[in-house]
N, C-alpha and C positions, 0 to 999 in steps of 0.2 A: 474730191469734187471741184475745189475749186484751182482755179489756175495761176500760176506762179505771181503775175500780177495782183490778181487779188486776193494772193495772201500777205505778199508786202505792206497792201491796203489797209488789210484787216490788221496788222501787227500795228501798223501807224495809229490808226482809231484805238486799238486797244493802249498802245501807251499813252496817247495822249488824254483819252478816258480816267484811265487810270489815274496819273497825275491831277487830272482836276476834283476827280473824286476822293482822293484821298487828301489834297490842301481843304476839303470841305468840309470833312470826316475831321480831321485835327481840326479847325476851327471849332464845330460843335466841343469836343472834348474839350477843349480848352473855355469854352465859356461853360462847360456844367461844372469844370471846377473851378471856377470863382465860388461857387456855392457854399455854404458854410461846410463843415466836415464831410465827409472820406466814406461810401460805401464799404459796406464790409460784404468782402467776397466771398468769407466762410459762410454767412447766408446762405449765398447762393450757392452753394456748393451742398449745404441740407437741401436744398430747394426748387435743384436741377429738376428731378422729376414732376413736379408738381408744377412748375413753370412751363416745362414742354408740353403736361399735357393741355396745360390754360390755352398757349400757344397754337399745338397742332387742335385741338376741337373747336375750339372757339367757342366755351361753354361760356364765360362771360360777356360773349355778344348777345347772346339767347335771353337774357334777363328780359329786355322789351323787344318789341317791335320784332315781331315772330321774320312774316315774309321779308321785308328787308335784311332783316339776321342772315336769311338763311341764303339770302344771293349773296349777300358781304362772303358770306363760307366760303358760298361756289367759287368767290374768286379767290380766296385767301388758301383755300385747298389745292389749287391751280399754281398759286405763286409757289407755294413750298415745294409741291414737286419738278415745278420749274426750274427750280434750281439744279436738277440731275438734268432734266430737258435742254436745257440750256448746253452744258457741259457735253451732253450727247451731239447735240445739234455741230459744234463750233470742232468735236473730233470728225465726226465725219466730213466734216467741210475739211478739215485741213488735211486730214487719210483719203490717201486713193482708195475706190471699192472698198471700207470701213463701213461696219454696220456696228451703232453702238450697242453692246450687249448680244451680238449676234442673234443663232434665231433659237437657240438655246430657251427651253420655259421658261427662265428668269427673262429674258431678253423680250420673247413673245409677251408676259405679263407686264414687261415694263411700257411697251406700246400700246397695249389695251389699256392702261393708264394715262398716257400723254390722250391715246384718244379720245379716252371718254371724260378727263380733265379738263381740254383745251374746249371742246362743247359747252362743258359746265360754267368757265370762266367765261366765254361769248354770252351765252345765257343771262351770268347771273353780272357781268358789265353792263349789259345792253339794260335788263332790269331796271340797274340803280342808273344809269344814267338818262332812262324815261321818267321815273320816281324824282330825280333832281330837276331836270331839265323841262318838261312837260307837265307830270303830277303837282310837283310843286307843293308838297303837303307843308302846311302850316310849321310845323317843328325846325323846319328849315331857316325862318326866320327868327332874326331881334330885334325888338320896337327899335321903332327911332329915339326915346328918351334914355336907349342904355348907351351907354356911353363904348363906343366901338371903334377900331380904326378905320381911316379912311379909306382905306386900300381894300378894310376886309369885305366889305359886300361883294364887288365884282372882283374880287383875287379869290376866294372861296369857290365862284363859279366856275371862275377861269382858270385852278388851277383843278378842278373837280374833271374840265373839259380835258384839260391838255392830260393829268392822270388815266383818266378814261381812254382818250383817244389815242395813248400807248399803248394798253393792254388788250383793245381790239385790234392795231396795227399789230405789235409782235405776237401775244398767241394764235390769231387769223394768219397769220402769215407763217407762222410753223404750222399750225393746222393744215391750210391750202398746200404747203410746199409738202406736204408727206401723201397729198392725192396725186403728184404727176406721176412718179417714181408705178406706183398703183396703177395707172392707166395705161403701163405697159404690161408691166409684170403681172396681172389681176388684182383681182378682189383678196383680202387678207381679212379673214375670222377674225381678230386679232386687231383689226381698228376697222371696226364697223362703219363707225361713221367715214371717215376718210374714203375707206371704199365704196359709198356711197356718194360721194361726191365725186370721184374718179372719172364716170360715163361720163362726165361733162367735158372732160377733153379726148376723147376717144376720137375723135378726128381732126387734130394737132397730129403734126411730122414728131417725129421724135428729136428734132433738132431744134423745135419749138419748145417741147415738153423740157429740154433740157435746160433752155436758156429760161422758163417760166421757174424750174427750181430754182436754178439761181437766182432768179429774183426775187423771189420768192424767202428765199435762203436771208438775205442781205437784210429785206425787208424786216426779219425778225430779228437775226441776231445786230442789225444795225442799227435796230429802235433802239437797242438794250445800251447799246455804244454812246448813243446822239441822249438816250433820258439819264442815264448813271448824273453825270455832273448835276444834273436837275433835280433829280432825288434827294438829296440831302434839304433843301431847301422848301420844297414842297411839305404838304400836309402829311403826306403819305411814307413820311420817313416812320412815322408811327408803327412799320409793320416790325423795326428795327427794336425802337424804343420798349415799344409794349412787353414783348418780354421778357425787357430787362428791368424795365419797373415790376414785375411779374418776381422775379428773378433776386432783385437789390434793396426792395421797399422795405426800410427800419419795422424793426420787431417794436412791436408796439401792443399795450393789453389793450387794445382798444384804438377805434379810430380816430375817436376826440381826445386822446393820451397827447397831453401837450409838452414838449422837453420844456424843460426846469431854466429858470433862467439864472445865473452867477451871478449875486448884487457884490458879491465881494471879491471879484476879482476887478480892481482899479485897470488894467489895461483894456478891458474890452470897454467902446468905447459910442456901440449904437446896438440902444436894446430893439427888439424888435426889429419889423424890413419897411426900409423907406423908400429904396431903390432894389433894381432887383436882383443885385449882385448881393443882397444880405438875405438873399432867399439861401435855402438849405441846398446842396447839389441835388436832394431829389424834385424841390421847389422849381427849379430850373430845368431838367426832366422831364418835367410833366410840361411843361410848355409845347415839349416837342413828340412825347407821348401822345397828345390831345389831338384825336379823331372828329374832332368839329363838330359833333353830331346831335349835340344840344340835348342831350339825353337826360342832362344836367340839369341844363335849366326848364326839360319837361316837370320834373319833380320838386324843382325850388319853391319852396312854399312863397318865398317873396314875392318871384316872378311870376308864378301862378297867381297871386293878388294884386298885379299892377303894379309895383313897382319897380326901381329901374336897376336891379340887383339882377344879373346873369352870370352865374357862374362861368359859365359855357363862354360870353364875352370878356370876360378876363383873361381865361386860357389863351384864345382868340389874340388878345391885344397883347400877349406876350410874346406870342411865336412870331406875332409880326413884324415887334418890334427887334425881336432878336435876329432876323432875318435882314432887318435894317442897319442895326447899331452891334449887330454882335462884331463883326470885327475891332470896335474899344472893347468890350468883353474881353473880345480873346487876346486883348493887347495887353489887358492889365491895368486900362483905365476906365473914371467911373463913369456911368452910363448919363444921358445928356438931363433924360426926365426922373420926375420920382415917379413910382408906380400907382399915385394918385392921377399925376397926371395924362398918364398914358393907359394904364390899364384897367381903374377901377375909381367912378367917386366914392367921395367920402361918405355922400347918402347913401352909397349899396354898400358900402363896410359896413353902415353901423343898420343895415338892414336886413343882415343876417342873422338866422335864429339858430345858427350853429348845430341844425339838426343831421346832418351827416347823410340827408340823401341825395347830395350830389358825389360824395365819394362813394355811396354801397352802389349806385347803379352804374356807373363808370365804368367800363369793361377793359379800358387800360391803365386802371389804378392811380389815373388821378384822383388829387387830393386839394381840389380849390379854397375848401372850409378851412384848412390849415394855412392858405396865404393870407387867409382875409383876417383871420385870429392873430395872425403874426403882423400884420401889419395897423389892426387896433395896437395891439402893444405900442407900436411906435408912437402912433397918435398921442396915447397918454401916456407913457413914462418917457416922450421925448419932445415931445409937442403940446403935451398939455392941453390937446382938444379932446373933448368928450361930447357927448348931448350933459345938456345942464341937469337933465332929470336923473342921470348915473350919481351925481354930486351927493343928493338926497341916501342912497343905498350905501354909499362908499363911506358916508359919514356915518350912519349907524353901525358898520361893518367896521370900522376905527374906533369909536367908542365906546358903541351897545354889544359890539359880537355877535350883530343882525342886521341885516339892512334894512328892517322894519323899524330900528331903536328905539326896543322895547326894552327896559332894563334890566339885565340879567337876573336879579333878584325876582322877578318875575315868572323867568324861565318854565319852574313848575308850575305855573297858576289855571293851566289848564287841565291839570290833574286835582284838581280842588273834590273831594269823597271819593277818589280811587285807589284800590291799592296798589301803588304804585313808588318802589324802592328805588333809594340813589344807591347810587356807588359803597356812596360809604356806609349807608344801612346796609349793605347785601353786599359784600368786598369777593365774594365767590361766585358771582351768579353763570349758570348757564348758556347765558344768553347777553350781551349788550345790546341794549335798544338803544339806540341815533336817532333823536326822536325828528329833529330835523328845525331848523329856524319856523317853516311853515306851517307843521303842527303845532308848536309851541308857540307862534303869536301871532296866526291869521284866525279870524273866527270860524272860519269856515272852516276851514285846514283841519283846524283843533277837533271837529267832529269823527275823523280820522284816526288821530291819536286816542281818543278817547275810546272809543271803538276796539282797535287793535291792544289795547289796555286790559279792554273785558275780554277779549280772547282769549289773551294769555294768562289771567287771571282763572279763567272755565277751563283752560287747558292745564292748569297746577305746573306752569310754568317756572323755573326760577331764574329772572330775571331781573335785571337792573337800568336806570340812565344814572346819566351824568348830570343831570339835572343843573345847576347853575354852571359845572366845570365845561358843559357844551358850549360851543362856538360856531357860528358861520363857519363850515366846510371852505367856502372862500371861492367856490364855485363860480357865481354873478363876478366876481371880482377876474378871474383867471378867463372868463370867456369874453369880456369886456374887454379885455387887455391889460387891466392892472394885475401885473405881475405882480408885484412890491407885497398889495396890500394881499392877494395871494399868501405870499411867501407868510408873511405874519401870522397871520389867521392858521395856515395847515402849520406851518411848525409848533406853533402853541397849542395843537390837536394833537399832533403825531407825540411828544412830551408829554401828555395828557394819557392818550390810549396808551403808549407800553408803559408807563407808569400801570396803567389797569390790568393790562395783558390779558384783556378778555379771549374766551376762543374761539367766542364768533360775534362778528356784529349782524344788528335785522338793523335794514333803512326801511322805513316807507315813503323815501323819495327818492327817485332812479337818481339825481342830481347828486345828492347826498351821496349814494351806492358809489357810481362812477369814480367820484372824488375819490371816495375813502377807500378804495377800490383799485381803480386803474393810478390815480395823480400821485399817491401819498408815497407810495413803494420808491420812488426815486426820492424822498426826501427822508427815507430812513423809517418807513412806517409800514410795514407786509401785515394786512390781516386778512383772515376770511370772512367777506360780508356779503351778506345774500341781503334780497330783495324781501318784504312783509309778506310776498304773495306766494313766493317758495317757501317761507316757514310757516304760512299758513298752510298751504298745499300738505307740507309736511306734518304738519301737526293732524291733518285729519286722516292721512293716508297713515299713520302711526296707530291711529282709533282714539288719539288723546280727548279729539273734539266728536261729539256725537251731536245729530242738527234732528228738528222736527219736522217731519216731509208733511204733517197737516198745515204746514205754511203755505200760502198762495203765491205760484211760482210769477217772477218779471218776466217780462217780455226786456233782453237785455242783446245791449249791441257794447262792444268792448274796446274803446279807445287805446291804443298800446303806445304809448311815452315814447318820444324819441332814443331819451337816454337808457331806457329799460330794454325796451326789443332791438334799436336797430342798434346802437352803442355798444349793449353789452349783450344781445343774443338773450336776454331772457323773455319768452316768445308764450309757450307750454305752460310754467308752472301759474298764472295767471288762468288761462282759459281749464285749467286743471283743479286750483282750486273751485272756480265758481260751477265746474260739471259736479265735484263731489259733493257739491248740496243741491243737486239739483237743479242749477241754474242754465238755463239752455241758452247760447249768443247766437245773434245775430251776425254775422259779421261783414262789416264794412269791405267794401272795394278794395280800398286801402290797407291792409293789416300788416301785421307781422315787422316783418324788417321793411316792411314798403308801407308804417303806416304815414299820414302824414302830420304835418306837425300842429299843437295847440295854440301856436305864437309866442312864447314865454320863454324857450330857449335864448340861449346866448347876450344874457340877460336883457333881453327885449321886456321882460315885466317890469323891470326899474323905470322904462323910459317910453315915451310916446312914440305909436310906431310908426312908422315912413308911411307917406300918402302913397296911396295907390288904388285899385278897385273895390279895394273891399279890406276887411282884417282877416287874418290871419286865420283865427278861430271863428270868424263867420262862417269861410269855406268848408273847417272839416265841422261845424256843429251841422251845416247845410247835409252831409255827408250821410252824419250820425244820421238826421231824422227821416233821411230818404228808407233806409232801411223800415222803417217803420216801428221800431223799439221805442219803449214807453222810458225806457233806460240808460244812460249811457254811463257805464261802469270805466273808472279811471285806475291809474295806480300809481299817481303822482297826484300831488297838492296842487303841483301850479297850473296843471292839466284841470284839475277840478273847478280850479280858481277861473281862468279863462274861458272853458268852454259854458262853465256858470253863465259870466256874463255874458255869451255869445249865444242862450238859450233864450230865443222868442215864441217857441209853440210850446212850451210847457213841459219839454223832455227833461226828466232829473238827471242830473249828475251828482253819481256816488263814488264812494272811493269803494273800492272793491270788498273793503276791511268792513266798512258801514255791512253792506248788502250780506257778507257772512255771517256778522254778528246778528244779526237781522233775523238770517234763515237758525243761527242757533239760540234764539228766541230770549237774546241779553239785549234789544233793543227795541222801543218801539216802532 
């Protein structure tokens, strides 16, 4: 089709394309691995399949925001076949009388594809760029108090315009160029639409028709030509990235699973990220993975509460900054700002409650809660700045083996006429109870433990704690950023537990769970520990527990822990327990792996939290009592602890252990 001149043309645009796209292409490369360590590609080689289908469905768009989801498809379904489109298009340009795929079924099917693809994409562009440009829906925005670059308000816009105003230019113009060709030859079953738009040049010469395809022609495959060098820098390089973060993301039990930090290797020499060359290479990743779409900071409990904590504007003030200063990156030298300065204050570090729902709703697997946890490390084991009120937790957690510092000798004292065995009275038990620092020396807490005590005592249970041998898990310490005192605390645990070698451990604190659970296995410590609510679940589904149904059933709504449902997936055996006594929930808006958070994560309970609209536990106790439940059933201490205080209309909060022992008539 096309003419020796402008095939010349066309080779010129494409090496020169080329070349600039591919110096851009190594530039990236080169700045994600400054990164700390090395994806591992056998991952992704388990992983292939499960990556492509993430990929081609786009089932992790779908989690929110249905109707935008589903135009983002329209076009995202469009680009990937584009990619044979494309190839089709640029042979028949350069083959005389060449028809890609001839007219062969396979060929006929591939055209009723571009046809009814290149619509969808018009469609579902035109959509999101009314919805950006015109709707303007709230989501869109971040306050002026978060801390943003300057660039990013109208570069967001502008480069949303210029992304947009490509993919209506080139698929419009492969669309339009496939109706001239129609307007002679007829209508084609086989691209409905096309031929539908065809009658519009029925009275064009055919020496018009011919020079309109070529324009036509140019128009598409030359958008591709003039945007390639543009691509990599743009937002939208994301279509790239996604799924390869999909594809390379560290095996991890869990998404709050924090790497282990070396105090004993002397040559490393910056704990934590102060800059952002001390991020991980998937740290860095995600800068360029991140779809701007603030999906992030919809679910931020911070940001949901006024304060100036945006996930979404960290990602945001990375890519831009990378955009700016990555070539020192990809030179080898260190970058200008720390990532305080540029990407994140230090009031929205320590304003995170480390609840993980800006990584579960993320549809391309970033992972912002991990920079922010990486870069308190720096803070305090580099910097030595903390909020003063950590001081208070960190000292009893150094002295007491609690960050209550309540003295261990104590430890039992909330088992005062229980029967209830240490270790070393019952060196065989069935069972390890972790009772938890917050059972063991919050008063409230304690009602909890106590509770879960008589269960397993009605259930002829044989079980055991550690009673003084227990220690702060080292939790508040590891989500705060003190590594150090971490390390102390779980190795004097992990020595502790296979010294016991128990075969299962019960937490009834998701905190507790998680730790001894997901953290410990890299410091030399594998057990099986379930949650109080699965061994309770279990204990009745057994028949060990039998309950009196002449009990007066609650009106109950059921708070689900950050660290229990969305951390660790235990979802079920909670709402399973309190169904087989008969307890019927109400359930919150919010549940499951989308519940929201207490305020108490990431040791936010040690310290006074960030000003902003409201607390934390205001919002979801507001939540709880909308449903209209006289109950709000927990299955955490610090959940109980928090929404406690955050209770103004007289709604109980129980721990879920209370409310069984209750229905099996050991309490009153």
């Amino acid at each position: 089709m096309l003419t020796t001149p402008e095939r010349l043309l066309f080779f010129l645009l494409l090496f020169t394309t080329t070349y600039l796209t591919l110096r851009a292409i190594q530039r990236l490369v080169r700045i994600i691995a400054r990164g700390r360590g090395k994806p591992n590609w056998r991952i992704g080689v388990r992983r292939a399949w499960e990556a492509a289908a993430k990929s081609v469905t786009f089932s992790p768009v779908f989690r929110a925001r249905l109707v935008p989801s589903l135009l983002h498809a329209f076009v995202g379904w469009a680009f990937i076949y584009y990619f044979l489109v494309n190839l089709g298009d640029v042979l028949e340009g350069l083959i005389p009388n060449y028809l890609f795929l001839g007219t062969s079924v396979i060929g006929n099917f591939y055209r009723l594809g571009v046809d009814l693809l290149s619509v969808s994409a018009l469609v579902g562009m035109t959509g999101l760029l009314i919805r950006r440009f015109v709707a303007h829906p709230p989501e869109f925005d971040i306050r002026e108090t978060t801390l943003l670059h300057p660039k990013a308000r109208a570069g967001i816009r502008r480069d949303s315009a210029i992304v947009g105003g490509f993919i209506l230019v080139h698929v419009g113009s492969q669309f339009l160029g496939q109706s001239f060709p129609l307007a002679v030859a007829g209508a084609d079953p086989w691209q409905p639409f096309a031929s539908a738009v065809a009658p519009l040049w029925s009275g064009l010469s055919e020496t018009a028709l011919n020079v309109a395809e070529h324009v036509w022609w140019w128009l598409a495959i030359g958008s591709i030509l003039v945007f390639l060098p543009y691509f990599p820098y743009s937002k939208h390089i994301h279509l790239f990235f996604a799924p390869l973060n999909f594809l390379l993301h560290p095996e991890r039990p869990s998404m709050g699973t924090l790497d282990a930090l070396n105090f004993e290797d002397e040559t490393v020499e910056q704990f934590g990220v102060a800059r952002l060359e001390d991020l991980s290479w998937k740290g860095l990743m995600d800068g360029y993975a991140c779809i701007m779409c603030n999906r992030c900071q919809d679910v931020c409990p911070a940001y949901e509460t006024g304060k100036v904590l945006s996930p979404a504007a960290m990602e945001i003030n990375k890519r831009y900054f990378l955009n700016q200063e990555g070539s020192r990156l990809a030179a080898g030298e260190t970058s200008i700002q720390t990532m305080l300065e540029f990407a994140i204050s230090a009031e929205a570090v320590w304003a995170c409650t480390a609840c993980g729902a800006c990584v579960e709703v993320c549809p391309v697997g970033v992972e912002p809660m991990r920079d922010i946890l990486e870069i308190r490390q720096n803070l305090v084991l580099m910097e030595n700045e903390f909020p003063e009120q950590l001081q208070t937790a960190y000292r009893g957690m150094e002295r007491a083996a609690n960050p209550w510092n309540i003295p261990q000798e104590e430890r039992l004292k909330w088992a005062e006429g229980l029967d209830v065995p240490t270790i070393q009275e019952n060196p065989d038990p069935e069972i390890l109870w972790w009772v938890g620092c917050a059972p063991a020396t919050d008063t409230r807490a304690q009602g909890t433990a106590r509770a879960f005590a008589k269960i397993l005592n009605q259930a002829g249970v044989n079980f055991a704690v550690l009673g003084t041998q227990e220690r702060c898990t080292g939790d508040a310490a590891r989500r705060s950023g003190n590594e150090f005192l971490f390390n102390e605390l779980a190795n004097a645990n992990v020595e502790t537990l296979n010294q016991v070698n128990a075969p299962r451990i019960v937490a009834a604190c998701p905190h507790c769970l998680h730790t001894l659970k997901t953290e410990y296995p890299a410091l030399g410590g594998d057990y099986e520990v379930i949650h109080h609510s699965e061994y309770i679940q279990e204990l009745i589904a057994s028949g060990r527990l039998q309950f009196s149904a002449e009990q007066s059933l609650e009106n109950v709504t059921f708070h689900d822990p950050c660290y229990l449902g969305r951390q660790n997936g235990i979802v079920a055996a909670p709402r399973e327990a309190l169904g087989m006594v008969d307890i019927p929930i109400q359930e919150m808006p919010r549940n499951g792996s989308r519940s929201f958070c207490c305020g108490a994560g990431g040791a936010q309970f040690w310290k006074e939290e960030e000003s902003g609209q409201e607390r934390v536990s205001a919002d979801r106790m507001r939540e709880a009592e909308a449903t209209g439940a006289t109950t709000l059933a927990v299955g955490c201490p610090f959940c109980m602890i928090m929404l406690s205080d955050a209770s103004k209309n007289g709604m109980q909060v129980r721990d879920l252990a209370e409310i069984v022992a209750e229905r099996l008539g050991l309490e009153e």
